[in-house]
FIKOLZA-1660 file (N, C-alpha, C; in steps of 0.1 Angstrom, whole numbers, plus 5000, padded with zeros to 4 digits):
% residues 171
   i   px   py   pz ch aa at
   1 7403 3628 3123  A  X  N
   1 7411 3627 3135  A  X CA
   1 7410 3613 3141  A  X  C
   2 7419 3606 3143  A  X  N
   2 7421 3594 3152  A  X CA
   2 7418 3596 3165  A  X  C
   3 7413 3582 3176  A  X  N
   3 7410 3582 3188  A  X CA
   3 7425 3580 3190  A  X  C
   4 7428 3592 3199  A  X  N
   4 7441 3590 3209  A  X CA
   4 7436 3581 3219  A  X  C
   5 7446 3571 3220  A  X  N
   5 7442 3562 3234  A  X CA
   5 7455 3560 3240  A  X  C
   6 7457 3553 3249  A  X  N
   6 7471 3559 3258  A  X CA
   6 7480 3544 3255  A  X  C
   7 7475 3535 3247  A  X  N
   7 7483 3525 3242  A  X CA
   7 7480 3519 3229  A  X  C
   8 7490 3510 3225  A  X  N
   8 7485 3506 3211  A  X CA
   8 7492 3494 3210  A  X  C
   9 7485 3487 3205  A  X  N
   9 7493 3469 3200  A  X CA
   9 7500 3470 3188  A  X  C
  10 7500 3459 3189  A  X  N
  10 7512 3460 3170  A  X CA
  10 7504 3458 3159  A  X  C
  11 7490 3453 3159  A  X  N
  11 7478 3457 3151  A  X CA
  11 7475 3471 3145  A  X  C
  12 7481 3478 3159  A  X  N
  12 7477 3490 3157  A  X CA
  12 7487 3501 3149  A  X  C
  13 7498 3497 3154  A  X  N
  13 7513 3498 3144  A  X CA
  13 7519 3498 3134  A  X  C
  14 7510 3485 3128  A  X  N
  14 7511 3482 3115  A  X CA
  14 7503 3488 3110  A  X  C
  15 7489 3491 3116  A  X  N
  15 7482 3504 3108  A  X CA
  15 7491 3514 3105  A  X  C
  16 7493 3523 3116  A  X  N
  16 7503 3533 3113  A  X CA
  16 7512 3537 3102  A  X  C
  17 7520 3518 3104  A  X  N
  17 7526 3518 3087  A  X CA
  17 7523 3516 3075  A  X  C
  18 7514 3515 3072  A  X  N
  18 7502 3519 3062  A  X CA
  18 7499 3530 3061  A  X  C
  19 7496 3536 3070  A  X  N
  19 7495 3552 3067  A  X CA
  19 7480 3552 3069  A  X  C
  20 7475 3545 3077  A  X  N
  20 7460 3541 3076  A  X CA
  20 7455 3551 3096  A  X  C
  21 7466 3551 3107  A  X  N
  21 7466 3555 3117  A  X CA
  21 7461 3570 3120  A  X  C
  22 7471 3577 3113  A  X  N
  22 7469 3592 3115  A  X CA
  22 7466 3600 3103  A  X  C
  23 7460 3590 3089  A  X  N
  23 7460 3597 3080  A  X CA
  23 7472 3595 3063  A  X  C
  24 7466 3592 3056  A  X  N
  24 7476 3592 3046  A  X CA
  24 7484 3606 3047  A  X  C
  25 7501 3608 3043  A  X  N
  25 7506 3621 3043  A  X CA
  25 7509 3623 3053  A  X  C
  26 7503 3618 3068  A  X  N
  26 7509 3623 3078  A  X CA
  26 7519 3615 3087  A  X  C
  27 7524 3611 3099  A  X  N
  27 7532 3603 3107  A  X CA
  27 7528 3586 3104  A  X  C
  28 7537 3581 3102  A  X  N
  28 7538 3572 3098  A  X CA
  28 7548 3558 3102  A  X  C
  29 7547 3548 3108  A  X  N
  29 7558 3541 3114  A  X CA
  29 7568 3535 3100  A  X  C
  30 7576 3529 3106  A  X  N
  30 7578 3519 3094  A  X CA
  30 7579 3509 3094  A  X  C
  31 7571 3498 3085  A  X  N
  31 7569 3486 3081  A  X CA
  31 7581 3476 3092  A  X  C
  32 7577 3462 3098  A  X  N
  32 7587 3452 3097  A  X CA
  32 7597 3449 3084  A  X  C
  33 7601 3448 3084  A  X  N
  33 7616 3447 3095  A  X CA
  33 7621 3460 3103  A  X  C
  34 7615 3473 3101  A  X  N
  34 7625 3480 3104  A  X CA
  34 7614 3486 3116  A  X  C
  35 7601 3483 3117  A  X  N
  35 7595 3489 3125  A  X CA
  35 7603 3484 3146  A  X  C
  36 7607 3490 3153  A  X  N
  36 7616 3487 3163  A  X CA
  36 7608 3486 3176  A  X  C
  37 7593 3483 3177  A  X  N
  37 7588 3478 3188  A  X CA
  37 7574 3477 3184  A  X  C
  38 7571 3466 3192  A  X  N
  38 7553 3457 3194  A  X CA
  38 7547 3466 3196  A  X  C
  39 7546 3472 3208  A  X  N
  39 7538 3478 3212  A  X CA
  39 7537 3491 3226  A  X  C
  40 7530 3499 3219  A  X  N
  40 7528 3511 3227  A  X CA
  40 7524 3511 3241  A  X  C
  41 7531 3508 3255  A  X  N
  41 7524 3509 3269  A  X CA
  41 7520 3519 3273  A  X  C
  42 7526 3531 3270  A  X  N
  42 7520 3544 3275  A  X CA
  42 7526 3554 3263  A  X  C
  43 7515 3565 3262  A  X  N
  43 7513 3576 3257  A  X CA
  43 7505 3589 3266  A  X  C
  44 7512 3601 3264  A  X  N
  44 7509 3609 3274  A  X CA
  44 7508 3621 3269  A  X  C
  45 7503 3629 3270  A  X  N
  45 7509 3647 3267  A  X CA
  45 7513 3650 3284  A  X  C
  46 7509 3647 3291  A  X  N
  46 7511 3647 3306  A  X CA
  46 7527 3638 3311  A  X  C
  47 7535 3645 3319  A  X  N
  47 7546 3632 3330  A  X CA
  47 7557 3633 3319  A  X  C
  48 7563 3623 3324  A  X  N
  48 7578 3622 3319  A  X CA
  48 7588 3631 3330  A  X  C
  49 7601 3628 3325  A  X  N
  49 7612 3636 3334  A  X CA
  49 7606 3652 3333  A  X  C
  50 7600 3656 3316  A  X  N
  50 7600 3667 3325  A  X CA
  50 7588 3676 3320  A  X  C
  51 7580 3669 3324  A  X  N
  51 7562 3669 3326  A  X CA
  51 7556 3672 3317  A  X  C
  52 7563 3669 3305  A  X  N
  52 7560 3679 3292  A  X CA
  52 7550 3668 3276  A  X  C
  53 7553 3657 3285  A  X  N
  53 7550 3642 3274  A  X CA
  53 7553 3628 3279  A  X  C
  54 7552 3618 3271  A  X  N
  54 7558 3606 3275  A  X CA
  54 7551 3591 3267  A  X  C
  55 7560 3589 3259  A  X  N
  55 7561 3574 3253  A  X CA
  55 7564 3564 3255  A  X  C
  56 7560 3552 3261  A  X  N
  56 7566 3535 3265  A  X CA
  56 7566 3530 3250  A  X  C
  57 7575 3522 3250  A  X  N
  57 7571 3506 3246  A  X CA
  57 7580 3497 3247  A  X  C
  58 7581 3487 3242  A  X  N
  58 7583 3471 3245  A  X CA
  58 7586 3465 3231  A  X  C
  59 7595 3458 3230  A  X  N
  59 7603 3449 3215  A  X CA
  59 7605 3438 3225  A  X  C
  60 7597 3429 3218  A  X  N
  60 7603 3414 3220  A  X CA
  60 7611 3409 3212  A  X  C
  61 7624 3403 3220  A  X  N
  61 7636 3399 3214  A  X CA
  61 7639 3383 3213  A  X  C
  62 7639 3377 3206  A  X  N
  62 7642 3364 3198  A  X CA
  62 7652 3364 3190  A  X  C
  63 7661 3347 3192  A  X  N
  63 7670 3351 3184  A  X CA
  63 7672 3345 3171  A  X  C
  64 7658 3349 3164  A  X  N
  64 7657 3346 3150  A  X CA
  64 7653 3358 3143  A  X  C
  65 7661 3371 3150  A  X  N
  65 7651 3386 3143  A  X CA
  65 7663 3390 3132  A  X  C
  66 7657 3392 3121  A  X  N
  66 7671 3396 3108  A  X CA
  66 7684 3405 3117  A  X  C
  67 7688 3406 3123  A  X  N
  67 7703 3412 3126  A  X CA
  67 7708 3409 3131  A  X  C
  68 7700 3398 3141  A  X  N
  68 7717 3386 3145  A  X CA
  68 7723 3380 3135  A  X  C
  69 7718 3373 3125  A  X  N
  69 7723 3366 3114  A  X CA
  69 7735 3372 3107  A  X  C
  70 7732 3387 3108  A  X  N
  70 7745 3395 3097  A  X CA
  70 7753 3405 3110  A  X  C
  71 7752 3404 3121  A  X  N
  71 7758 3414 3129  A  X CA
  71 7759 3411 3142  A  X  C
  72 7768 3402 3142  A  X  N
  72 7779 3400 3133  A  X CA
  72 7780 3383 3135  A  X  C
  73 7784 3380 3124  A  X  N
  73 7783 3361 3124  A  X CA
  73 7792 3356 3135  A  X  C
  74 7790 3351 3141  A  X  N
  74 7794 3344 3155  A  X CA
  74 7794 3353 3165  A  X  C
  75 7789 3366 3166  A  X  N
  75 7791 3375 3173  A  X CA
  75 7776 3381 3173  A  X  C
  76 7766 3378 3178  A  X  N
  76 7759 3382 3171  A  X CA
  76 7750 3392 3183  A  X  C
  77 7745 3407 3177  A  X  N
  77 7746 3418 3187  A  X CA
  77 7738 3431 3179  A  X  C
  78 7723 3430 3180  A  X  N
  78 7716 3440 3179  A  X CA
  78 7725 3454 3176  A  X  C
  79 7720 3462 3161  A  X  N
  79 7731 3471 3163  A  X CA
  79 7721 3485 3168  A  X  C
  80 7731 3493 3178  A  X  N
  80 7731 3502 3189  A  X CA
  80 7721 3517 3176  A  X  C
  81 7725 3516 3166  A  X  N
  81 7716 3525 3156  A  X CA
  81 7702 3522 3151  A  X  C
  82 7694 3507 3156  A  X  N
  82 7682 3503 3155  A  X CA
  82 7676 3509 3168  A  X  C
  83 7683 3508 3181  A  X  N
  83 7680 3511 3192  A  X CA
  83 7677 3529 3191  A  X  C
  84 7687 3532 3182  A  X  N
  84 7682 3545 3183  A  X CA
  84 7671 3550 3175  A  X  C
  85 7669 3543 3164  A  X  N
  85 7660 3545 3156  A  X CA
  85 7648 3543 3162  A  X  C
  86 7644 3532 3172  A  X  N
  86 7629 3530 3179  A  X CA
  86 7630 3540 3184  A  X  C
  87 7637 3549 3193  A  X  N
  87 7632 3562 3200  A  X CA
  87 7630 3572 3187  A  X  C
  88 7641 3574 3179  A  X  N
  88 7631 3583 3166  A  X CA
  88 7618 3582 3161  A  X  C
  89 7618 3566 3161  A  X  N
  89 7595 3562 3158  A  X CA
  89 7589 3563 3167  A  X  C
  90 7596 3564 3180  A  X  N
  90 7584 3569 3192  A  X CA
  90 7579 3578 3187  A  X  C
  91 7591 3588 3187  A  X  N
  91 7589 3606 3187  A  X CA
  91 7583 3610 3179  A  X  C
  92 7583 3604 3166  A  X  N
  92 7573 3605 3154  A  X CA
  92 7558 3603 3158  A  X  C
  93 7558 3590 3163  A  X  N
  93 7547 3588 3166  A  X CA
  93 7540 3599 3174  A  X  C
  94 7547 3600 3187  A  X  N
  94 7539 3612 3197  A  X CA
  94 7535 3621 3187  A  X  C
  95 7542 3632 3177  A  X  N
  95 7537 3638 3170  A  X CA
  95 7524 3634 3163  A  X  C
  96 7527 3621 3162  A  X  N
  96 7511 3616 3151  A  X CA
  96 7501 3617 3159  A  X  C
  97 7502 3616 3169  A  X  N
  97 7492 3609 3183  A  X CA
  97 7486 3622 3183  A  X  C
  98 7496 3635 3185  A  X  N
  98 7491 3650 3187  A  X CA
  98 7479 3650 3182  A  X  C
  99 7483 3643 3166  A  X  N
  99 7470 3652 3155  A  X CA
  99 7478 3658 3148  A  X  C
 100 7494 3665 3144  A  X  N
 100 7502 3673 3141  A  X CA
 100 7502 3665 3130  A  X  C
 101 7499 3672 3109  A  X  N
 101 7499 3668 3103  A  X CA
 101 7517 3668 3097  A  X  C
 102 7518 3659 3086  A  X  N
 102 7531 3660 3082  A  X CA
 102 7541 3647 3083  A  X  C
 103 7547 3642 3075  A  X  N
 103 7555 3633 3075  A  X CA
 103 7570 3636 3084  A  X  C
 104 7567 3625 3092  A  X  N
 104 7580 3626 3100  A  X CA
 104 7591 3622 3095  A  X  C
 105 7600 3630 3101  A  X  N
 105 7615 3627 3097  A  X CA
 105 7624 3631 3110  A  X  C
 106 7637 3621 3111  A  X  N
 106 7646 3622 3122  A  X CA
 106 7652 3630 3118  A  X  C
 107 7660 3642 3125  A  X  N
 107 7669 3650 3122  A  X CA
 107 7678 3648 3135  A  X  C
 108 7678 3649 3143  A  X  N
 108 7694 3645 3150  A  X CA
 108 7690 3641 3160  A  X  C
 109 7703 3641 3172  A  X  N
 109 7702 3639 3183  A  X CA
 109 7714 3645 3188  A  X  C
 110 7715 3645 3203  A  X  N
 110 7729 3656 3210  A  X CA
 110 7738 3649 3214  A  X  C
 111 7736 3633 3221  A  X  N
 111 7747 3626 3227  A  X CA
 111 7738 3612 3230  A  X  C
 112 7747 3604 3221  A  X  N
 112 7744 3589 3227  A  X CA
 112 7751 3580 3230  A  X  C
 113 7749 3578 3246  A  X  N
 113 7760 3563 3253  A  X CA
 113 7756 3554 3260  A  X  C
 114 7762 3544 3251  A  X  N
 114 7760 3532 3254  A  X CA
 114 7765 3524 3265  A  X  C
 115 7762 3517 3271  A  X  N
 115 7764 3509 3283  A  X CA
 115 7763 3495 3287  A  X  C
 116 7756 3491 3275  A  X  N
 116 7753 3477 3271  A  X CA
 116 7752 3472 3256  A  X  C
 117 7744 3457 3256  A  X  N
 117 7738 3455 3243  A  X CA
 117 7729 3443 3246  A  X  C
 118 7727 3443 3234  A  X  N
 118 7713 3436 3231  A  X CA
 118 7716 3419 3222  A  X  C
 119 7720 3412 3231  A  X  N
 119 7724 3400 3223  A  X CA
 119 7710 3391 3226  A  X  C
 120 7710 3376 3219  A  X  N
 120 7699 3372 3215  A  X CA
 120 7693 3363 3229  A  X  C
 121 7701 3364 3239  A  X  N
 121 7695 3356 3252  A  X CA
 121 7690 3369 3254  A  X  C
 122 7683 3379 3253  A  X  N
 122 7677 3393 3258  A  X CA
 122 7662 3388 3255  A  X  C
 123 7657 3387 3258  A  X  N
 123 7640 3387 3262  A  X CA
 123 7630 3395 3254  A  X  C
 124 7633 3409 3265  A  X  N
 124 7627 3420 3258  A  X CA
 124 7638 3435 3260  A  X  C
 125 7632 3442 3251  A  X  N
 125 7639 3456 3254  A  X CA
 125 7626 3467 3253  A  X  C
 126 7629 3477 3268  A  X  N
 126 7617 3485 3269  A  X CA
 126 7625 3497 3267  A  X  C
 127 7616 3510 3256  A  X  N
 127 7620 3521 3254  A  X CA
 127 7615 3531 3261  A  X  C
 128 7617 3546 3263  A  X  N
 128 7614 3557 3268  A  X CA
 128 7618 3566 3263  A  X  C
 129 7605 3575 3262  A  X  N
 129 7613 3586 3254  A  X CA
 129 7604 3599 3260  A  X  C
 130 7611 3608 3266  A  X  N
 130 7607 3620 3274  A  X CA
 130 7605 3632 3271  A  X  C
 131 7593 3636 3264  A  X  N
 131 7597 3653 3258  A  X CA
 131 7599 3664 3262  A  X  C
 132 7610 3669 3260  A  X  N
 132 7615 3680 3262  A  X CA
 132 7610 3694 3262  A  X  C
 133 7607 3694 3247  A  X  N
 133 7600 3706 3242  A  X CA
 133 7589 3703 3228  A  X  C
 134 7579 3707 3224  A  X  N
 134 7570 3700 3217  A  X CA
 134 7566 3714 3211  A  X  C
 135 7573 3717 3194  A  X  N
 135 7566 3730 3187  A  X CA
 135 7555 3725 3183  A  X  C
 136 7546 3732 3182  A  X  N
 136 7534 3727 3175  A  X CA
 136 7524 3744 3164  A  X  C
 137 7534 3749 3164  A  X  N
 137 7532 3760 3151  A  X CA
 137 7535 3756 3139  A  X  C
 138 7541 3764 3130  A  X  N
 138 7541 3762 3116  A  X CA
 138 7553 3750 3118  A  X  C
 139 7561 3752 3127  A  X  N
 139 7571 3741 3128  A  X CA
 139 7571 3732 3137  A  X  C
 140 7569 3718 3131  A  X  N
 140 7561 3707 3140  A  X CA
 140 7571 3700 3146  A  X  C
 141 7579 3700 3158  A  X  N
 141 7589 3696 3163  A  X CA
 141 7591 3691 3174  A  X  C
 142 7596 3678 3177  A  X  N
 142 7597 3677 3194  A  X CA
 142 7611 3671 3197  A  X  C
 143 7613 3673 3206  A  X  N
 143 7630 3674 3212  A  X CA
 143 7627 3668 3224  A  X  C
 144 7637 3656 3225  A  X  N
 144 7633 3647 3240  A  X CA
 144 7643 3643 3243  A  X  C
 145 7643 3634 3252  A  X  N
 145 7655 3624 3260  A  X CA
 145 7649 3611 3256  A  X  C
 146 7660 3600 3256  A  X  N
 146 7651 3586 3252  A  X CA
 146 7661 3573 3261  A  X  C
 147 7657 3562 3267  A  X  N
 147 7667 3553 3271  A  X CA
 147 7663 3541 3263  A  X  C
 148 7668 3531 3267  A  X  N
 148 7666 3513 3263  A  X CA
 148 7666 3508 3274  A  X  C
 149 7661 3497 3276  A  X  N
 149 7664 3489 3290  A  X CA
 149 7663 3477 3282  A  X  C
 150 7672 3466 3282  A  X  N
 150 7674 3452 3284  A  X CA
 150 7668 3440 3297  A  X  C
 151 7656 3436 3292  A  X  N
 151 7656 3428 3303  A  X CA
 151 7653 3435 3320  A  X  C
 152 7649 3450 3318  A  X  N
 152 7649 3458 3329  A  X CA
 152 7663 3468 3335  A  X  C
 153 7674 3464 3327  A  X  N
 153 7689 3470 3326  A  X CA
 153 7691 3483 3318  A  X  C
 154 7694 3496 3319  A  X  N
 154 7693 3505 3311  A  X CA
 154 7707 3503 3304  A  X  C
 155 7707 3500 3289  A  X  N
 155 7716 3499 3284  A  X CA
 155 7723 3510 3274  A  X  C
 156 7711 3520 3273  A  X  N
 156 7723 3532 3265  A  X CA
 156 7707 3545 3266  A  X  C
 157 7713 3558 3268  A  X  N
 157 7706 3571 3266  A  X CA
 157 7707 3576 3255  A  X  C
 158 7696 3587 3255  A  X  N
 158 7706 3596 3242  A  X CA
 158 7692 3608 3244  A  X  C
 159 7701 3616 3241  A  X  N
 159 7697 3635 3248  A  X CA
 159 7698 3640 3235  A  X  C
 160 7683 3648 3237  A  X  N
 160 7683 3657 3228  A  X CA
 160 7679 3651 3213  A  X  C
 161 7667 3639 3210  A  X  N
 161 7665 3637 3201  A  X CA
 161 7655 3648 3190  A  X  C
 162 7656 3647 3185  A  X  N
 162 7647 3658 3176  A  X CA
 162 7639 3649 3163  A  X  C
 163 7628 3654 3161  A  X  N
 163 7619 3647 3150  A  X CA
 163 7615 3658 3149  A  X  C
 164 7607 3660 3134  A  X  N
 164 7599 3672 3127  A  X CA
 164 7591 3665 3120  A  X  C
 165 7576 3665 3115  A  X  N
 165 7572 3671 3103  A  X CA
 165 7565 3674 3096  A  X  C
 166 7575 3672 3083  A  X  N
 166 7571 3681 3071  A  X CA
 166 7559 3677 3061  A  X  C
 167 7549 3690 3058  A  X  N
 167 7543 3683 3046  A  X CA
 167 7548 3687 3036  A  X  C
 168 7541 3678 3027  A  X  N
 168 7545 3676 3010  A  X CA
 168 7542 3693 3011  A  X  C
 169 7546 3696 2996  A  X  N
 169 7550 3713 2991  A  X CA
 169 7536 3707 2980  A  X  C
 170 7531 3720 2976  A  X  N
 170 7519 3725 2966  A  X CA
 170 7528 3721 2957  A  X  C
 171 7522 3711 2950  A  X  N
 171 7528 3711 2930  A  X CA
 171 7523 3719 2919  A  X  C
% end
């Protein structure tokens, strides 16, 4: 079992993506490039909207990060599905944090709108992600709310994320 501590650096993230954090087999981030924030400011099983959990973090934004270059050339604009995907690795994460064995995987979300973006004069972008409901029986599941903030600007929601998971099957 890992020491839950209520924050984590990107030292500590890149463990994760290793599989070195919570265990080979179990929650797991994913590697740079695709891993979607530095670092962890708060972790909770306590607070949030609705008192049920609660995940921070922070992405520093430069504009030398692989998806300005291709998205779009002279136009260049963080795409709105990476943003969603950092609140998917929160939620993963929180599960890892639990102790809840099993490899995570996204499975949906209810509604996501956007209201901004993320172009490369952007600084930082801070995430949130609020749990909803947290299974923790045979089916390892958590259901939340998640935002983005630009520079301190909330630039897009999305309700009703869902993460599970699964372990490997007996061979």
């Amino acid at each position: 079992m890992h020491e839950k501590r209520s924050s984590y650096d990107k030292e500590a993230l890149l463990a994760c993506g290793r599989g070195e954090l919570f265990g080979q087999g179990n929650a797991q981030l994913p590697l740079p490039p695709m891993l979607m924030f530095d670092r962890v400011t708060e972790i909770s099983e306590e607070g949030g909207e609705y008192g049920k959990g609660v995940i921070r973090s922070e992405f520093d934004i430069n504009p030398d990060l692989w998806f300005f270059e291709c998205h779009f050339q002279g136009d260049p604009v963080m795409p709105g599905c990476l943003g969603l995907d950092a609140l998917w690795q929160m939620t993963g994460f929180y599960l890892g944090w639990l102790g809840e064995p099993g490899r995570g995987r996204a499975l949906s979300t209810g509604e996501v709108k956007f209201t901004g973006q993320v172009t490369p004069d952007v600084k930082m972008l801070e995430f949130g992600v609020d749990m909803k409901r947290v299974m923790r029986s045979r089916l390892k599941l958590a259901i939340a709310d998640g935002w983005v903030k630009a520079d301190g600007e909330t630039i897009f929601v999305a309700k009703d994320l869902r993460v599970g998971l699964f372990q490997d099957e007996a061979k």
